[in-house]
C-alpha positions, 0 to 999 in steps of 0.5 A: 658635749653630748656624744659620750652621754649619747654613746653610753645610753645607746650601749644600754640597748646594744650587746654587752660586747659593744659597750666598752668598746664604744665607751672609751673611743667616744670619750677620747674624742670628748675632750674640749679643754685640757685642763692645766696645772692646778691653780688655786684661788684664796676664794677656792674655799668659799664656792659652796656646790661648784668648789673643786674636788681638791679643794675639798682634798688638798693632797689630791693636788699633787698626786691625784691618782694615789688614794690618802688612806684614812687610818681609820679604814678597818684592816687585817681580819675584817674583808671588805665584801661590798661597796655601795657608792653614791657619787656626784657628777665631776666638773661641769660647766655652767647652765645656761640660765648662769650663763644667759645671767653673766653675759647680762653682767658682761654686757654692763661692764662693756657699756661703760664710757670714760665717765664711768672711769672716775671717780675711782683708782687706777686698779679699779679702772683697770679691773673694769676694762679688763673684765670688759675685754675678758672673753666670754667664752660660754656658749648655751650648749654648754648648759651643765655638761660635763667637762674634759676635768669632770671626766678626770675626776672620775678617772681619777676617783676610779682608780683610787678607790680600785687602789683602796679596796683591791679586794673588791676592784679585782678584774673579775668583780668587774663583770659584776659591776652595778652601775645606775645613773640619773638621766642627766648627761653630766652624770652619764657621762661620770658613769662612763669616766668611771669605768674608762678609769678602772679599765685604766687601772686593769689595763694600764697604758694599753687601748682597748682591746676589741674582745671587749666581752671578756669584760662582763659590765652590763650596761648602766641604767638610768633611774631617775626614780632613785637618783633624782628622787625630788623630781618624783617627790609631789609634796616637795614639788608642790611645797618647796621647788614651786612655793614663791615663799620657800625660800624666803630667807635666801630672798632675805638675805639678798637685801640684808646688810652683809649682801649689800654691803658686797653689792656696794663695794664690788659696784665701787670695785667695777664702777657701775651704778648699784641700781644696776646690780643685783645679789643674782649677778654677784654671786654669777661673777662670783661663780664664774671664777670658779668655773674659770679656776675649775674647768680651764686652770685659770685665775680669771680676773673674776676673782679678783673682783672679791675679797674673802669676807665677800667671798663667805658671805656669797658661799652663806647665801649658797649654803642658804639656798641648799638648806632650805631646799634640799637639807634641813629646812624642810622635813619633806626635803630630806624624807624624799630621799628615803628610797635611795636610802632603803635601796642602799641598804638592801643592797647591804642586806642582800651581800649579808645573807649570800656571805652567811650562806657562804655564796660570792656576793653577786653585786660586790660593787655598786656605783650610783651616779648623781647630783648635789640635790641627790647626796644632801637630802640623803646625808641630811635624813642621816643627821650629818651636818646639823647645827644647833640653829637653823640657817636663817637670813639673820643670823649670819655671824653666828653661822661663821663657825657652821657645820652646814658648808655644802662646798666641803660636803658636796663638792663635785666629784663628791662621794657618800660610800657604805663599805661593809666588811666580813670580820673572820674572827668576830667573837660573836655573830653580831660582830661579824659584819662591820660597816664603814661610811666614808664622805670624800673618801674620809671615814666619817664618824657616825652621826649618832655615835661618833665611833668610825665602825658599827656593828651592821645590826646596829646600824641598821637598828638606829635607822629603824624607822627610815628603813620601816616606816618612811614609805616614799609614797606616803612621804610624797603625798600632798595632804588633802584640802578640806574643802565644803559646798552647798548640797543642791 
């Protein structure tokens, strides 16, 4: 669905005035599916980058507007003063290569003839048909936009952040929202879910009025340059998103004996040849459970093609594929994200300087809406997530226990937030400014320390050398060819 993306985006052009007004009434007539109830999968755990939110946050699923405060969040005499949140997009639907892939899968199942019904039991007969009969009902426009569930997660996501830092979600702070985004619809559209969900909390039950100006939000900006930094990055380009050898040990792993161990059985499961199989059509059906349980509430009967050791095997074949492209395989994959980190910091450092000068902090709360692909290179240049050997095609069952699981790090809706605090009765000048980092609204330990709060100059101090000397041009740049001829 194009039309609250295409809204938002003509907001950026039109007055202030305009903007929310044509925010909230275009994203009310957005909605395809109204999702159900929560169902869950014993599978949920296992869907890496396309996991639910609550999966990730089971007290979300009985009350999903009520935030669950960390008791580590700092309280009393230190003062949230800014809040800088990098946000992925909430619930999508699938891209249209996935879906181009699954209906690949359907089509095989619906050519089955009775002789492809033995030998095998009844169930497996059973599932087969009923998986022949299942409606496929993903169409190529679909292609990764959001859906009606992705925008409540942003709602929801709005609200209780706004009920975990009233300090800074207050209705005057709203006008001084900073708001940037990738261009990508699905993470427009976030931005645009966002605010209807703070508009919700300031607003509760009533429509918006048409003196939309007394709320102040400047228009979002998209910038790709910050939120899809790997795109701009020509080293990775040319190193990792275009290298056929890059991803050698997601290949690997393809043809190694845990994944075709799963290719044997859910063959046996579906009764189709193995030949006509492949891991790439495994893990589509795989993901097609969860889109179904995710985006429309259902258990489809995808699900109950897996068991859960396929399931942790298709999830480290995810996993395989984050680390080598966008975490810790590669150097430049994490480096390439340098920019966004600086930006973050600049952002703390300006909110800083305007409190000790005794000034309101202009930009109290920035929200940047983005991707998987812009939060893991980030969280991986930090040092978060990093076990003591590297993800490889062969070391499966020692990973079993690995701090590398993307679908509870970054799962949609996913949430990497920098609160800094102001502390009134700090005993010295360093102690004054505190800083916090939450990943899914849970106070994460310092990668470096452990602790749950540092000091802001000490933190700042153990990033030294992203913050002065990883320079993004620099990082990107691809090392020159030395290259000889013969002078004529």
């Amino acid at each position: 669905m194009l039309c609250g993306a295409r809204a938002l985006l003509r907001a950026s052009v039109a007055p202030t005035a305009a903007l929310a007004a044509a925010l909230l009434s275009t994203l009310a007539r957005c909605s395809f599916l109204e999702p159900r109830d929560p169902v869950t999968s014993a599978l949920s755990p296992y869907f890496g980058t396309k996991t639910r939110y609550e999966d990730v946050n089971p007290g979300l699923l009985s009350d999903p507007e009520t935030p669950q405060r960390d008791p580590e969040l700092l309280e009393g005499s230190c003062t949230p003063v800014q809040l800088v949140a990098l946000i992925r997009h909430g619930t999508r639907y699938p891209t249209a290569k996935q879906i181009n892939k699954l209906r690949r899968l359907h089509g095989l199942l619906q050519a089955r003839g009775p002789e492809d019904d033995r030998p095998g039991s009844a169930q497996s007969r059973g599932l087969g048909a009923a998986l022949a009969d299942w409606p496929l009902w993903y169409a190529d426009w679909m292609d990764g936009q959001l859906v009606e569930k992705g925008r409540q997660d942003m709602r929801q996501l709005a609200l209780r952040l706004a009920s975990l830092f009233p300090a800074l979600f207050t209705r005057e702070n709203y006008g001084r929202l900073k708001l940037v985004t990738s261009s990508k619809h699905r993470c427009v559209d976030s931005g645009a879910a966002f605010l209807q969900g703070l508009w919700q909390h300031y607003y509760p039950g009533l429509s918006p009025p048409p003196d939309v100006a007394d709320m102040e939000c400047g228009p979002p900006r998209v910038n790709d340059k910050l939120m899809r930094f790997f795109d701009h990055c020509e080293k990775f380009l040319t190193e990792v998103e275009r290298n056929a050898t890059a991803l050698y040990h997601v290949e690997a792993f393809k043809t190694g004996p845990e994944m075709q161990n799963t290719l044997k059985k859910v063959a046996a499961t579906l009764q189709v040849s193995v030949n006509d199989l492949n891991a790439d059509l495994i893990q589509v059906a795989f993901f097609t459970c969860s889109f179904d349980l995710a985006i429309r509430g259902v258990k489809s009967p995808w699900c109950d093609v897996f068991d859960i050791d396929d399931a942790k095997v298709l999830e480290y074949l995810n996993d395989l594929k984050q680390y080598w492209k966008r975490s810790y395989g590669y150097t430049i994959n994490s480096r390439s994200s340098c920019t966004l980190f600086q930006d973050i910091f600049q952002h703390l450092d300006k909110a800083v300087e305007q409190k000790q000068r005794s000034q309101p902090v202009s930009s109290p709360v920035i929200l940047q809406f983005g991707h998987a692909e812009t939060l893991l290179p980030l969280l991986s240049l930090m040092g978060y997530f990093k076990d003591k050997e590297p993800l490889t095609a062969y070391n499966y069952k020692k990973q079993v226990h690995r701090k590398f699981r993307s679908g509870h790090i970054v799962p949609y809706a996913s949430n990497l937030i920098f609160v800094l605090y102001h502390c009134e009765n700090a005993k010295t000048p360093k102690e004054e400014f505190q800083v916090q980092i939450l990943l899914n609204e849970k106070v994460l330990p310092l990668a470096h320390s452990q602790e749950t709060v540092s000091s802001y100059e000490d933190l700042k101090n153990h990033y030294k050398d992203i913050l002065e000397s990883c320079h993004t041009t620099e990082e990107c740049k691809l090392p020159k060819v030395n290259s000889t001829y013969d002078e004529l």
